[in-house]
N, C-alpha and C positions, 0 to 999 in steps of 0.2 A: 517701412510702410506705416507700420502705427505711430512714427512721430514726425512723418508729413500729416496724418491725419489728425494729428494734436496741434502741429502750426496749424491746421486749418480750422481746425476746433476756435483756438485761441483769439487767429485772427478776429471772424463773425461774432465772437461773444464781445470784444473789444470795438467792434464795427457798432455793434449795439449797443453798447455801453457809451459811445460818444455822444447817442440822441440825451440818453441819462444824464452825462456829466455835465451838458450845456442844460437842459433843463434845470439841473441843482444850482449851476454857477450864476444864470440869468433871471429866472422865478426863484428861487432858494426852496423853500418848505413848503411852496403853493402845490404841489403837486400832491404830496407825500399823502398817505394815510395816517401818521400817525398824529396828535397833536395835544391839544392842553392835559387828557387823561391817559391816554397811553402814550407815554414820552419817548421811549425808547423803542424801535422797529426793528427792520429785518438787516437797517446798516450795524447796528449795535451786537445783533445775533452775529453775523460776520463776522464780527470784530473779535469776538469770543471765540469761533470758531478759526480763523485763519494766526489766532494769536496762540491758542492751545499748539497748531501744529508748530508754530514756530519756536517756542520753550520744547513742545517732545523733538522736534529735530535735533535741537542743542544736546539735550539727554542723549538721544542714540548715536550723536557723534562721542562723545564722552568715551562709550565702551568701545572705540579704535584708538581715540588722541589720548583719551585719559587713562584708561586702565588697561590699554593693547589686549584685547580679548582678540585669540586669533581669530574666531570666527566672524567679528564683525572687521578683517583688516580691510583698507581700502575703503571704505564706508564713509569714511568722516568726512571729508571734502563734499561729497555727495549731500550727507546730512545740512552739513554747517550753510550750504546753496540754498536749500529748500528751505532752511531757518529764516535765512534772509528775506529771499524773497515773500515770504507768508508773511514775516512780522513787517515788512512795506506795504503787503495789503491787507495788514489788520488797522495801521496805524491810519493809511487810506480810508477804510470804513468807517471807522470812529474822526476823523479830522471832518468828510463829509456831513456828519450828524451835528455837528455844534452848529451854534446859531451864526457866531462871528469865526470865520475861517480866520480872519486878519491876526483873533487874539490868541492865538493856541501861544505867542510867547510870552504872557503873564503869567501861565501856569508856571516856568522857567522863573520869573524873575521877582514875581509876586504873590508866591503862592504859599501857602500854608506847609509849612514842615510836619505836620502833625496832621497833615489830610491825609484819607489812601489812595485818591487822584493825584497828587503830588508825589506821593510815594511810587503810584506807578508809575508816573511819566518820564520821571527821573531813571526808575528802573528799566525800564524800554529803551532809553535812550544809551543808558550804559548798558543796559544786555546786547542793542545793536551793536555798539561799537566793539566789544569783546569780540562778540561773534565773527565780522569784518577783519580785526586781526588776528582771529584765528586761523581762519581761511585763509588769508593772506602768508600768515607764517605758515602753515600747512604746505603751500603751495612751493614757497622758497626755502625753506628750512626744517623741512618734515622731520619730527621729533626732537624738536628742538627742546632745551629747557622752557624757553620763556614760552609756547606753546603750552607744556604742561603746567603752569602758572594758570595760563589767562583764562583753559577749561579748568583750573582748581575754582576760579573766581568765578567766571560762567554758570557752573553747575548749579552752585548753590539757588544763585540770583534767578536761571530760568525759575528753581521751585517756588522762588519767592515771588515772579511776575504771573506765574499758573496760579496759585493758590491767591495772591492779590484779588483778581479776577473775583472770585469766589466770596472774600470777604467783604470785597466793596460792595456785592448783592446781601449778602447776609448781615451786615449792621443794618441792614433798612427793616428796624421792628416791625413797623407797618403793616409787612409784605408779612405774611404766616409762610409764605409758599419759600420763600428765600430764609426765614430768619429761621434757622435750624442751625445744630454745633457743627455737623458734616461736612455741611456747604461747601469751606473752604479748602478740605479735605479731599476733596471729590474730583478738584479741578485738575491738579498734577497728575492723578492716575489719568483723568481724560487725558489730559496732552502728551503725554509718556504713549498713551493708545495711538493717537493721532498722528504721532512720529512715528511709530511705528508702521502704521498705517501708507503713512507718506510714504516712507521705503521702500513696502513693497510695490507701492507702484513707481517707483523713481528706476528699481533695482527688474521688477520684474517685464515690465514694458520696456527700457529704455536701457538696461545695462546690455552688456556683450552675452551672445548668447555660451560663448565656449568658455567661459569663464570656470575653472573647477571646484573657484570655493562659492560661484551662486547656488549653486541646490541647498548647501549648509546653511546658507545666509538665510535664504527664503525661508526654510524648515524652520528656523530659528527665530526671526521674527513673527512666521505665523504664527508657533507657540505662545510667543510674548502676546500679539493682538489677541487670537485667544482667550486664553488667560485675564487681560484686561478688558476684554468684553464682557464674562461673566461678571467681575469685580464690578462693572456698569450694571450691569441685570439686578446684582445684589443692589448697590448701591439703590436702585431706581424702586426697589420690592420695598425696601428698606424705610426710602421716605415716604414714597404711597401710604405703608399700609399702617405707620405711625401717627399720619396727619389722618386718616381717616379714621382711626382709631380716636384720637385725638375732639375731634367731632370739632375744630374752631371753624365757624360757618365758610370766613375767607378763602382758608387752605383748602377744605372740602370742594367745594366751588371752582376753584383752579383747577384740583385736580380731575375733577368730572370737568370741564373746559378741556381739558387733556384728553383725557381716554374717551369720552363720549361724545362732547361735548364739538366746537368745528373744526378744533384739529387733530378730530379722532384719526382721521387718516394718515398724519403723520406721524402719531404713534405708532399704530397698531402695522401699518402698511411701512413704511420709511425707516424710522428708526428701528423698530424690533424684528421686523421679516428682513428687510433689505438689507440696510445697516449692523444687525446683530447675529439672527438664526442662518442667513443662508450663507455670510462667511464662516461660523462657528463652522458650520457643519462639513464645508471646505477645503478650509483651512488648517483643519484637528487632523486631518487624513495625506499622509507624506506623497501618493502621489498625484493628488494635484497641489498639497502647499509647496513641493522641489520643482514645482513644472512654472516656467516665467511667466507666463501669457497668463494662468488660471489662479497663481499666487497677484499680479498685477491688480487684477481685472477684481480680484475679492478687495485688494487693499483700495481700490475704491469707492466700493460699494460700502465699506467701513468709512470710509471721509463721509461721503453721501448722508449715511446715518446720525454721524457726528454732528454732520451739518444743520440738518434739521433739529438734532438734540438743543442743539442751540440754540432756536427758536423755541422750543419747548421751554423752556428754562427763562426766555425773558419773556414771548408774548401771556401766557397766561395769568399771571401774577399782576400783572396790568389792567386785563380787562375785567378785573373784579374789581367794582366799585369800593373804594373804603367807607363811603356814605351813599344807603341805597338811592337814597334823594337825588341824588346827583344826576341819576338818569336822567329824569324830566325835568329838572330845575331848570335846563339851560337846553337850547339846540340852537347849531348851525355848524357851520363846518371844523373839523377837525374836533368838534365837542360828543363825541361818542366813545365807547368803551366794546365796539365791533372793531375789532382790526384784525386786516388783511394788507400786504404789502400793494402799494399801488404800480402799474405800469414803470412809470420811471424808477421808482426804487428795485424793482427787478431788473432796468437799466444798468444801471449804476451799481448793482452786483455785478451783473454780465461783465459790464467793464471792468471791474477790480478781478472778477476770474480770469478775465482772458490775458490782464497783465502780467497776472501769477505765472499763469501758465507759460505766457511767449516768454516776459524773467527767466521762468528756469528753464527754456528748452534753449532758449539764446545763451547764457550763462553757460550750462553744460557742455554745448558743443564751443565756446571762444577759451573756456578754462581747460576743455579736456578735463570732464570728471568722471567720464567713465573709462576707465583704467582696462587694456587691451592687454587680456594676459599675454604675454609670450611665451611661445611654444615650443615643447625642447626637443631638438632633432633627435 
């Protein structure tokens, strides 16, 4: 029942996301809210956000293919899916935001070696391919050598495309909100979470229910999310209460834009109630983190949070003028430092969730990845 009601999910978000995608591909950036001062939107937040899970999925397939933890056996196929298809709709959100669709192949043949846009693209492109024949050897040759090769080379490279992320925000001095040492530190614990995260709803909604190593798994990963939730909490007390200490006008500014300021609500409401406190509290507790439906049902509410974190992290740091002048100096469209995602960019997410989604619910059932224990007479 719950994954006809996730095709049907998937379908409608993808239905609606079609009005999106022709708006982008026929107007381009006429639509959009954001423009010459706040450059980066809610595709960009996406990008962050569906690219985090798809480095933590690599990592939690890792503790099956790469290091045989019995308690995550079976798991990796699962994982290395959901890697996939995330990092298709992260690389979808970001391809969407460029100005020339046509030239994403200069970055390939033209580009600077010593850029960390360069560095990423590159890295994405060989963390896909890795991933792809991981899965694929998985699928034909489980525990093969070259298998545990390709996640020895995997491994590293996810922590290198999570923490990428981090650094390519944090060399922008500019930004007080981003240019901190942490930054880039910060991004692999999130995607490690977010994998984690993934699983329980991959595992808890969608795996076999008579399965006898699910309870373990669950218990297991909720731990882990757990765990890595607080490490966010820390993390988030951490940069708050140093840049406000700090007193540099910019950062201040951001962060009251944050907690007070108009997207107090997806602080205070979103990430930290929804996404943080009401799985901690759980998910900490064995019977509902061993129960599928109530381990599920939390590991989404943890994506949700993540989600929005993500917007956190890039709308703010934007809409603080680096010159106060600038406010008035100039008006007409797209010349403001107010942003809010507009109609079709909530589009055109719809559409990359609900490909996500239909991806792996299609994927899952044509691969057979959730593994049907058999039963011993």
């Amino acid at each position: 029942m719950i994954k006809k009601i996730t095709y049907a999910f998937g379908a409608l978000t993808l239905l609606f996301g079609l009005w999106g995608f022709y708006d982008r591909f026929v107007f381009g950036h006429q639509d959009a809210n954001y423009g010459s001062y706040v450059v980066w939107g809610l595709w960009v937040a996406m990008y962050l956000f569906f690219a985090g899970i798809a480095a933590g999925g690599f990592m939690i397939a890792s503790l099956d293919l790469l290091f045989d933890i019995p308690a995550f056996k079976g798991t990796g196929k699962i994982a290395l899916w959901g890697s996939l298809v995330s990092l298709a709709a992260a690389l979808l959100s970001i391809w969407l935001d460029l100005g020339h669709l046509e030239r994403i192949w200069k970055v390939y043949l033209q580009g600077n070696p010593f850029s960390l846009l360069f560095q990423m693209v590159w890295g994405y492109t060989l963390f896909g391919l890795l991933a792809l024949v991981a899965l694929i050897l998985q699928i034909r040759k489980p525990g093969s050598r070259a298998l545990k090769i390709i996640m020895w080379i995997g491994l590293p490279l996810s922590l290198f495309i999570s923490g990428a992320v981090g650094a390519l925000l944090g060399v922008n001095a500019s930004r007080p909100f981003w240019h901190i040492g942490l930054f880039p530190v910060q991004f692999p614990v999130f995607s490690l979470a977010s994998g984690a995260a993934m699983m329980l709803v991959a595992l808890g909604l969608f795996g076999p229910r008579d399965d006898p190593h699910r309870p373990q798994q669950l218990w297991t990963l909720s731990l882990m999310t757990v765990i890595l939730l607080v490490v966010k909490l820390y993390f988030i007390w951490a940069d708050y209460s140093q840049s406000m200490y700090g007193n540099v006008p910019m950062n201040v500014e951001a962060i009251r834009q944050v907690m007070f300021g108009q997207y107090w609500w997806a602080f205070w409401i979103a990430q930290l109630l929804i996404g943080s406190l009401i799985p901690i509290f759980f998910l900490s507790q064995p019977k509902f983190a061993k129960h599928n439906g109530w381990a599920g049902w939390m590991g989404l509410l943890v994506l949700i949070g993540y989600g929005f974190a993500r917007g956190l992290i890039i709308f703010p740091a934007l809409t603080v003028p680096e010159l106060g002048a600038l406010t008035s100096a100039f008006s007409g469209p797209h010349l403001s430092f107010d942003y809010f995602p507009s109609l079709m960019e909530w589009a055109v997410t719809s559409g990359t969730i609900g490909i996500a989604v239909l991806g792996f619910l299609i994927g899952s059932d044509v691969l057979k990845l959730f593994h049907q224990p058999t039963k011993e007479a």
